[in-house]
C-alpha positions in Angstrom: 10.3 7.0 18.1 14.2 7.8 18.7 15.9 11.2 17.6 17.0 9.9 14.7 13.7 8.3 13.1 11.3 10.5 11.2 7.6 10.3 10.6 5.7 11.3 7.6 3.0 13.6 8.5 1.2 15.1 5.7 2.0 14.6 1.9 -0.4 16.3 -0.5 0.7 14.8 -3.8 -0.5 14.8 -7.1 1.8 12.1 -8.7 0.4 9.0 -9.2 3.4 7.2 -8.3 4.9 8.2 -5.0 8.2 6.3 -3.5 8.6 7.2 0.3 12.7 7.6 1.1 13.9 5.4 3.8 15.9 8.9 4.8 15.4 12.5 5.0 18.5 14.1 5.9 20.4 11.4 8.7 16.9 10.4 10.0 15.5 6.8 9.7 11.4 7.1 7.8 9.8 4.5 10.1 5.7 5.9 10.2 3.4 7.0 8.1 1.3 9.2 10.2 -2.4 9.8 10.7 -3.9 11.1 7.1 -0.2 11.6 5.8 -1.7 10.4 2.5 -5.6 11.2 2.9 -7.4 12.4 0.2 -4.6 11.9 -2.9 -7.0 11.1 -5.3 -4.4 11.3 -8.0 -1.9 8.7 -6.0 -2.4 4.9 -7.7 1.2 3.1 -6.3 2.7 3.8 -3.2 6.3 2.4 -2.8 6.9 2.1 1.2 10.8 1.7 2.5 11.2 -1.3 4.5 12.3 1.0 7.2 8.5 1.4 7.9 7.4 0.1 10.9 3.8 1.7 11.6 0.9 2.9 9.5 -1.3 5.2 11.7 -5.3 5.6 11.4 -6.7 7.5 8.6 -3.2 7.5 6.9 -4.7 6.2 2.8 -8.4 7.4 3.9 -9.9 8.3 0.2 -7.0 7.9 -1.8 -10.1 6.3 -4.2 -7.4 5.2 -6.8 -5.3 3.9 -4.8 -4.0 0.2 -6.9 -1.2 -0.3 -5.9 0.9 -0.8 -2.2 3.8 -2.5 -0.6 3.4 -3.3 2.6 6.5 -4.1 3.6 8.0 -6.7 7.0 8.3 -4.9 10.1 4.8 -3.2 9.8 2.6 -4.7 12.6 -0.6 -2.8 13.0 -2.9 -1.8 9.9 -4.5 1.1 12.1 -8.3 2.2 11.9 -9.3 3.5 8.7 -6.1 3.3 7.1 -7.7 1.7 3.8 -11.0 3.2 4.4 -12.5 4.0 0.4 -9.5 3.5 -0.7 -11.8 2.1 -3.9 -9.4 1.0 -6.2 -7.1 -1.6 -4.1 -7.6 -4.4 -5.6 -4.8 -7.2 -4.0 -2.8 -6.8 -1.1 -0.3 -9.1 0.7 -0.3 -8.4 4.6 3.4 -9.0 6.1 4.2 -11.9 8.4 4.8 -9.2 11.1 1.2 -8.1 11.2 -0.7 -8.9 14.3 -3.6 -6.7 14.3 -6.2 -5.0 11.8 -8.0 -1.9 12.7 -11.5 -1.0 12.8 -12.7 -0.2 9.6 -9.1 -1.1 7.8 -10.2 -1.6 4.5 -13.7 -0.7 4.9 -15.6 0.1 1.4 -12.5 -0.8 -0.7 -14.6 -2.1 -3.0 -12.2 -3.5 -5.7 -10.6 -5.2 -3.2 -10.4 -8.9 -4.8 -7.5 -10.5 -2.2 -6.3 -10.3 0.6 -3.9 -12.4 2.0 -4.3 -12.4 6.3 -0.6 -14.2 7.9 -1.5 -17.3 10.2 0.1 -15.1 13.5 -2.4 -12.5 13.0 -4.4 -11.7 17.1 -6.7 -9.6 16.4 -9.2 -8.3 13.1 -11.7 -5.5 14.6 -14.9 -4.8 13.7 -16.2 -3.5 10.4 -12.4 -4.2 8.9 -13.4 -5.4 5.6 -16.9 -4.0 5.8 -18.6 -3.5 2.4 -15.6 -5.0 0.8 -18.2 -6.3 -2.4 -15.8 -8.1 -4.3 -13.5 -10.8 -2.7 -13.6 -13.4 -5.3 -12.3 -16.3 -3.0 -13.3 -14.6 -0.1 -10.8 -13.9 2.8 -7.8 -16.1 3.3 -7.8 -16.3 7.0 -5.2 -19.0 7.5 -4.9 -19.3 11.5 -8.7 -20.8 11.9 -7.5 -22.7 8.3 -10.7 -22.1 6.5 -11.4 -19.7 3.8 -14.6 -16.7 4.3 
């Protein structure tokens, strides 16, 4: 991170709509940090600049009505736990620039319905989608070209 990029480290909110600035002051917003957003049970959309660039672990952990999430291009690592109970996610559209999914990225999100995985994806940990009760369709995983 450069002098003039920011990170979000901790954002106790009780809005259910939150829109993260792409600036504070002069400085780029390019991570959310580790449990910036954990535990905002009141938070259900999430509006992320596309000046994000990394999502670290633990940073939506328990945000249990959590709907609703841009992820937006640039982003390349869905950290460990990011998603962890976030119960209420229902769809989510992974950008092209993802390449890896952490351990236990989405584990017990289980509302989660679809999830669209990009064909350049390397690398989907353990336990990433553990518990995840109610993919429809199942998983999109479009670089083997088969569907889970």
């Amino acid at each position: 991170m450069s002098g003039n990029e920011i990170e979000i480290i901790r954002l106790k909110s009780f809005d259910q709509s939150v829109e993260v600035p792409e600036r504070i002051g002069n400085r780029c917003v390019t991570i959310i940090g580790s449990q910036a957003f954990k535990g905002c049970r009141s938070l259900r959309k999430l509006i992320l600049p596309s000046s994000i660039k990394a999502i670290k672990k633990d940073a939506f952990y328990c945000c249990d009505r959590l709907e609703e999430i841009n992820l937006t291009e640039g982003i390349e690592a869905i950290e460990e736990s990011v998603f962890e109970e976030c119960r209420s996610l229902k769809n989510i559209k992974l950008p092209s620039t993802i390449k890896s999914i952490g351990i236990k990225a989405f584990k017990e999100c289980k509302s989660l319905c679809d999830i669209n995985i990009p064909s350049n994806i390397e690398k989907i940990q353990q336990s990433a989608f553990e518990n995840c009760t109610n993919f429809i369709g199942g998983i999109s995983l479009l670089f083997f070209g088969i569907n889970y």
